[in-house]
BALOBA-1460 file (C-alpha; in Angstrom, 3 decimals):
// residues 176
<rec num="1" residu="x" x="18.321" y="-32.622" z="-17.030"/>
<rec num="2" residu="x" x="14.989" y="-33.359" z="-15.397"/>
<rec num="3" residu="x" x="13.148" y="-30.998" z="-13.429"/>
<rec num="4" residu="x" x="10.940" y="-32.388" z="-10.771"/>
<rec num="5" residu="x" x="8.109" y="-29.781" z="-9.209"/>
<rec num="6" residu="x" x="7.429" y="-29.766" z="-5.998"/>
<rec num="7" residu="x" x="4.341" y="-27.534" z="-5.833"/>
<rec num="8" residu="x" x="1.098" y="-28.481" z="-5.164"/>
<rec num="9" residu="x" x="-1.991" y="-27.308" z="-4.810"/>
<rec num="10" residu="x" x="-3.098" y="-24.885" z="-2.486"/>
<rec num="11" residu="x" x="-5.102" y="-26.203" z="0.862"/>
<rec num="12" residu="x" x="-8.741" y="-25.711" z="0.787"/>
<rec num="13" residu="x" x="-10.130" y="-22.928" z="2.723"/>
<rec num="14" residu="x" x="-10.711" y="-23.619" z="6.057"/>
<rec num="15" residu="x" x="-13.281" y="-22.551" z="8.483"/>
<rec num="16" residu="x" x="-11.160" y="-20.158" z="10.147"/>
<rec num="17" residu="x" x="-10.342" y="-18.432" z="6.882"/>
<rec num="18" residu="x" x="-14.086" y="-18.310" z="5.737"/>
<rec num="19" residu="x" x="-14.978" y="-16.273" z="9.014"/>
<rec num="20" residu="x" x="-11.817" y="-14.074" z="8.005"/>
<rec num="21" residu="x" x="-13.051" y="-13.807" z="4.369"/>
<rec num="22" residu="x" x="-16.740" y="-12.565" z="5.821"/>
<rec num="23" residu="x" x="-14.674" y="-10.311" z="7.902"/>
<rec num="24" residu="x" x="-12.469" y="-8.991" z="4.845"/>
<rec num="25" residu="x" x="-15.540" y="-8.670" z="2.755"/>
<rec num="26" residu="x" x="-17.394" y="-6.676" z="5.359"/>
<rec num="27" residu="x" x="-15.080" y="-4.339" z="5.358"/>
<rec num="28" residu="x" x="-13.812" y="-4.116" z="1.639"/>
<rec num="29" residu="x" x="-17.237" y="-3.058" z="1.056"/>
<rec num="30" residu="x" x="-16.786" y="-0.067" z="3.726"/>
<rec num="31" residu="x" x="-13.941" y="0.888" z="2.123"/>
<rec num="32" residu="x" x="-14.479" y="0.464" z="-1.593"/>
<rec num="33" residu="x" x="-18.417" y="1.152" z="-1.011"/>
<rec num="34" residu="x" x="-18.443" y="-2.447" z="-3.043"/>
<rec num="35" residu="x" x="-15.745" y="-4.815" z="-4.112"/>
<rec num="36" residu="x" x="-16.022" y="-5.487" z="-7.664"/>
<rec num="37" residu="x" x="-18.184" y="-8.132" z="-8.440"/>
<rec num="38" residu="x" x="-15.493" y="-10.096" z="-10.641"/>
<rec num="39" residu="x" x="-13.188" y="-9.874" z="-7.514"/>
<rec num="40" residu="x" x="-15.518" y="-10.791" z="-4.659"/>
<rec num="41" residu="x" x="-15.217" y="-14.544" z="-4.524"/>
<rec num="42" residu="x" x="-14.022" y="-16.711" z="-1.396"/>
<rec num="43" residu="x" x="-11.141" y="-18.127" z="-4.027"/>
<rec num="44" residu="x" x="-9.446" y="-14.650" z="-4.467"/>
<rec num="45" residu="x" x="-10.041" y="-13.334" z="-1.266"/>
<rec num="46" residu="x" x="-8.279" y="-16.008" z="0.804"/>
<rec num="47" residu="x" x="-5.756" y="-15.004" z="-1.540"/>
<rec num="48" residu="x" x="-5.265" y="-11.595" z="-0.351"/>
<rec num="49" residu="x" x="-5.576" y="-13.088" z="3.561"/>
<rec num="50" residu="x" x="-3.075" y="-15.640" z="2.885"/>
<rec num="51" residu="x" x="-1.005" y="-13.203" z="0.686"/>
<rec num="52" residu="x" x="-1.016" y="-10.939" z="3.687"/>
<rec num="53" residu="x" x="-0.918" y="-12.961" z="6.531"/>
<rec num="54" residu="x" x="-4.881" y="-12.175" z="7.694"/>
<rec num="55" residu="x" x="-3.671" y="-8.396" z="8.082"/>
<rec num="56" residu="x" x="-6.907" y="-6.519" z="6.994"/>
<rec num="57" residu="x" x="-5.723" y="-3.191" z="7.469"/>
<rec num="58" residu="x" x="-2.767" y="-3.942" z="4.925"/>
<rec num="59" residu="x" x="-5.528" y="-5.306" z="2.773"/>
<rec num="60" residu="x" x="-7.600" y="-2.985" z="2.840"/>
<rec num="61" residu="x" x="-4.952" y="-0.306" z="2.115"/>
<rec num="62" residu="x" x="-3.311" y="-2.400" z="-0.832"/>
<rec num="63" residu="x" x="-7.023" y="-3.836" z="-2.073"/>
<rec num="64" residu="x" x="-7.778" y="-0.170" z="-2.594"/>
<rec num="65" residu="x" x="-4.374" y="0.373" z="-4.312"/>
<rec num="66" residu="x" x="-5.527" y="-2.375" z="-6.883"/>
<rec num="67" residu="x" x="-8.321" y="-2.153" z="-7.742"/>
<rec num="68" residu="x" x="-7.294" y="1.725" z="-9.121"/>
<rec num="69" residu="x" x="-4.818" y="0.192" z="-10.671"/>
<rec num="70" residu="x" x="-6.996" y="-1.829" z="-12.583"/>
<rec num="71" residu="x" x="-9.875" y="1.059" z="-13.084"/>
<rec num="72" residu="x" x="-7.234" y="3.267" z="-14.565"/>
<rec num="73" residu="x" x="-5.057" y="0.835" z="-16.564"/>
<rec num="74" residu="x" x="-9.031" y="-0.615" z="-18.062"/>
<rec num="75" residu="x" x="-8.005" y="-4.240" z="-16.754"/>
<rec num="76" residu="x" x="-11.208" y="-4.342" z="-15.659"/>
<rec num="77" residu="x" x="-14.799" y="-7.073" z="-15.806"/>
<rec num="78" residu="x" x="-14.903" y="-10.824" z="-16.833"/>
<rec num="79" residu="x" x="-14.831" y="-9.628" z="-20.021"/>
<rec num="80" residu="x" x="-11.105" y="-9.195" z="-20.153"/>
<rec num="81" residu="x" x="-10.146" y="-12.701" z="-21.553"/>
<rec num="82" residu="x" x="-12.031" y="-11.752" z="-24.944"/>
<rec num="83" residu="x" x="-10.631" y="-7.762" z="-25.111"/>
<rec num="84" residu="x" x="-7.464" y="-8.398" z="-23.667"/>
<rec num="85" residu="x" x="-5.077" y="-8.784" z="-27.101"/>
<rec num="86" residu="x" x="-7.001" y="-5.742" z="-28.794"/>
<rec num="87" residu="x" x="-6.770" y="-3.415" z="-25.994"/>
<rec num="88" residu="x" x="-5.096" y="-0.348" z="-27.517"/>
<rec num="89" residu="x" x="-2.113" y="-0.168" z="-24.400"/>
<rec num="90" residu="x" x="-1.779" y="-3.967" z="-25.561"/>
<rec num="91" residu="x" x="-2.122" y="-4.460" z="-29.107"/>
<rec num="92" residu="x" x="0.574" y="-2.298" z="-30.823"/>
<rec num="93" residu="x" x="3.296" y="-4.097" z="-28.537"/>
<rec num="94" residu="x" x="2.208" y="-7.991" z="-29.091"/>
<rec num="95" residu="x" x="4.570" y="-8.084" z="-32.182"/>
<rec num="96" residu="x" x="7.493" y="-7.202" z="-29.606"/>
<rec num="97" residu="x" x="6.455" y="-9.763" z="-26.581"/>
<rec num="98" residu="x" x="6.182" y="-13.268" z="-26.853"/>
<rec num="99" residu="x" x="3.526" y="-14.313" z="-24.910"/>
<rec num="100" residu="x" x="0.800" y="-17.431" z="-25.075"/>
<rec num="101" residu="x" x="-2.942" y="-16.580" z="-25.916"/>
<rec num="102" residu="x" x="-3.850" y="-16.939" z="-22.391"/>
<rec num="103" residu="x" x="-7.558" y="-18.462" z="-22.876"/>
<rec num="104" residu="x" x="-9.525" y="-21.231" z="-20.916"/>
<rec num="105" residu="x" x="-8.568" y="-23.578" z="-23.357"/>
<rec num="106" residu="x" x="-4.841" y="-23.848" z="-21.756"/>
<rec num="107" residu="x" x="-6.157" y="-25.413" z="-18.866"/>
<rec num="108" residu="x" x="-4.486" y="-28.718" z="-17.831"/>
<rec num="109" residu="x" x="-6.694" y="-30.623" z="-15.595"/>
<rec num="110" residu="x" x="-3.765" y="-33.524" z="-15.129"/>
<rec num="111" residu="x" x="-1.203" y="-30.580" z="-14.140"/>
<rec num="112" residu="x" x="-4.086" y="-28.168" z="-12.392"/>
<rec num="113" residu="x" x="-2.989" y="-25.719" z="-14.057"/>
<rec num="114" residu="x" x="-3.010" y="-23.067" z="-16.843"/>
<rec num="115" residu="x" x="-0.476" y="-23.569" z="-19.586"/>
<rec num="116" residu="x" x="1.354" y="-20.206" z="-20.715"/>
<rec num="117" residu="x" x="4.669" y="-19.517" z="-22.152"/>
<rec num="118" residu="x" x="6.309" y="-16.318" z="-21.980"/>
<rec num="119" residu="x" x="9.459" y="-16.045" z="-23.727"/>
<rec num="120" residu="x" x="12.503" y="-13.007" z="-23.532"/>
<rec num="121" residu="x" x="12.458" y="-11.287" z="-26.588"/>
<rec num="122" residu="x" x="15.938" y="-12.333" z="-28.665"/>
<rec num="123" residu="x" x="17.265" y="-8.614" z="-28.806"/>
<rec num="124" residu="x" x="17.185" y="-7.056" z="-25.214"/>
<rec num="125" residu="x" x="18.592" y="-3.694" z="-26.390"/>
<rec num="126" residu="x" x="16.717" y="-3.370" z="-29.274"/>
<rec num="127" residu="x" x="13.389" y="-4.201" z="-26.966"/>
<rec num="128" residu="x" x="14.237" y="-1.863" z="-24.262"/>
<rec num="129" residu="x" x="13.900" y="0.989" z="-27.450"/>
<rec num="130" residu="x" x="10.664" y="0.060" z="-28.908"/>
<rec num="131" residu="x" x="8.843" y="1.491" z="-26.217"/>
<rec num="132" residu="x" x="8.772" y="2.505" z="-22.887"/>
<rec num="133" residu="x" x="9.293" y="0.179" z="-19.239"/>
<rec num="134" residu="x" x="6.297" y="1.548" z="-18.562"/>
<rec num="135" residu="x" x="4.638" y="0.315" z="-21.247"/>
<rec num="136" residu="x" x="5.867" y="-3.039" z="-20.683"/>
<rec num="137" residu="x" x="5.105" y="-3.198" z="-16.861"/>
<rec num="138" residu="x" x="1.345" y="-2.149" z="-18.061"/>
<rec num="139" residu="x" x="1.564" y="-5.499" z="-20.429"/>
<rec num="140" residu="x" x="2.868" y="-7.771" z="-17.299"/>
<rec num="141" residu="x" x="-0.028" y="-6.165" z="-15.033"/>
<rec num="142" residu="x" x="-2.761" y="-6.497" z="-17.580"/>
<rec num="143" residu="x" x="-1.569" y="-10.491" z="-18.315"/>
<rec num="144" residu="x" x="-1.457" y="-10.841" z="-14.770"/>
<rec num="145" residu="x" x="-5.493" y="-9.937" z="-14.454"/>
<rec num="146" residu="x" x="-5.818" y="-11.984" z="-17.511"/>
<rec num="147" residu="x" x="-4.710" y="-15.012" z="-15.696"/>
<rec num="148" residu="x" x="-6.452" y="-14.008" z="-12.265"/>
<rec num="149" residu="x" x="-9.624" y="-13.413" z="-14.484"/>
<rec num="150" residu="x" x="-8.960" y="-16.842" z="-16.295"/>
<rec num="151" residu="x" x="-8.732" y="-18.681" z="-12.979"/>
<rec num="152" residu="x" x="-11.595" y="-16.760" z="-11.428"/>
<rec num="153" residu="x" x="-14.338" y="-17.754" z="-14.252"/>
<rec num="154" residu="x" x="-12.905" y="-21.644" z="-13.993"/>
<rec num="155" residu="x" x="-13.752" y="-21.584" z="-10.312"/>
<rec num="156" residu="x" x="-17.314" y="-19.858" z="-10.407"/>
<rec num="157" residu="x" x="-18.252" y="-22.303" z="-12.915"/>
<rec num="158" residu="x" x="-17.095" y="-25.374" z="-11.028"/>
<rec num="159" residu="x" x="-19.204" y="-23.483" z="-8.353"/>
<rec num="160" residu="x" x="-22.570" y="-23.603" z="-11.030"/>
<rec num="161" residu="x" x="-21.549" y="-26.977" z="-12.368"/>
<rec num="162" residu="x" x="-21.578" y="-28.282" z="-8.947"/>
<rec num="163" residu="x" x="-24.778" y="-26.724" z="-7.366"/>
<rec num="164" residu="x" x="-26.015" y="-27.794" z="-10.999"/>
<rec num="165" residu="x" x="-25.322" y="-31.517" z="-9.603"/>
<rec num="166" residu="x" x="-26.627" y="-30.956" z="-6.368"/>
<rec num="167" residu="x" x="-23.218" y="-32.132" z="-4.775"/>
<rec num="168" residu="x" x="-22.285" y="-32.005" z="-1.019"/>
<rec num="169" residu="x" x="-19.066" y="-30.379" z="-1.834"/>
<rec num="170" residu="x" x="-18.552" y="-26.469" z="-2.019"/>
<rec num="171" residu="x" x="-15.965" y="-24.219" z="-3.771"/>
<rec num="172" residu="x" x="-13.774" y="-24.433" z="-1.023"/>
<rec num="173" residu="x" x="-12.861" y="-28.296" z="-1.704"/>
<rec num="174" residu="x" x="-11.644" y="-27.112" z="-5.251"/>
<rec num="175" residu="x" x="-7.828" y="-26.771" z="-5.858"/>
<rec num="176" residu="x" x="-7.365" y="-24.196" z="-7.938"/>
């Protein structure tokens, strides 16, 4: 059986969306008092406005929502990629959950994409006793940010690498 994919990339961001994103940004910071710093890039918030369908009261609202989520589960920084797998609401449950290394290494540049495998676990009844749903949604969450954090540090260095080569394009022409 062959399995043909029919996604693509995502369109740039156009010039309608960057005056959104200015607006979005102008008023994350009124409501968070500042958007944290590894979450304040044009990439990820076009994300939200495209996620949300430009609605930045709904934004705003669920923006908040996540990043406490992240605060209080300690998903938080650029740093994550490196403290990720030894984080102590991660570490003791890695033997039950098999999940790729997530690291910028998995990066496919012919696919544009990051490579990750996450498997079910063999036993399903035996998993759902180790330890709590809770516990496990925490995991998903925290390799979600992992990812997000992954893809965020690959675009703010093609950002450096092109102002580096004095380039006419900008961050926007990048397909992440």
């Amino acid at each position: 059986m062959t399995v043909h994919s029919t996604t693509r990339a995502a369109e740039p961001i156009s010039s309608a969306e960057k005056e959104q994103i200015d607006a979005l940004r102008t008023r994350l910071n009124e409501c968070l008092k500042k958007i944290p710093e590894d979450l304040d890039t044009d990439l990820n918030l076009v994300r939200w406005i495209r996620g949300y369908q430009g609605d930045i009261e709904k934004i705003c609202t669920n923006f908040s929502h996540y990043v406490s989520s992240r605060n209080a589960s300690g998903f938080v920084g650029r740093d994550l990629p490196e403290k990720y797998f030894e984080m102590p609401a991660i570490k003791p449950f890695l033997p039950f959950i098999a999940s790729s290394r997530l690291g910028d290494s998995v990066w496919s540049e012919e696919h544009n994409a990051f490579m990750f495998v996450e498997r079910a676990w063999a036993q399903p009844r035996e998993f759902i006793k180790t330890f709590k749903t809770s516990d496990y949604l925490i995991h998903c969450f925290g390799y979600s940010e992992l990812l997000l954090q992954l893809i965020l540090e690959l675009y703010i260095n093609l950002l450096i690498l092109d102002a580096n080569e004095n380039s006419q394009k900008t961050g926007d022409q990048y397909t992440l």
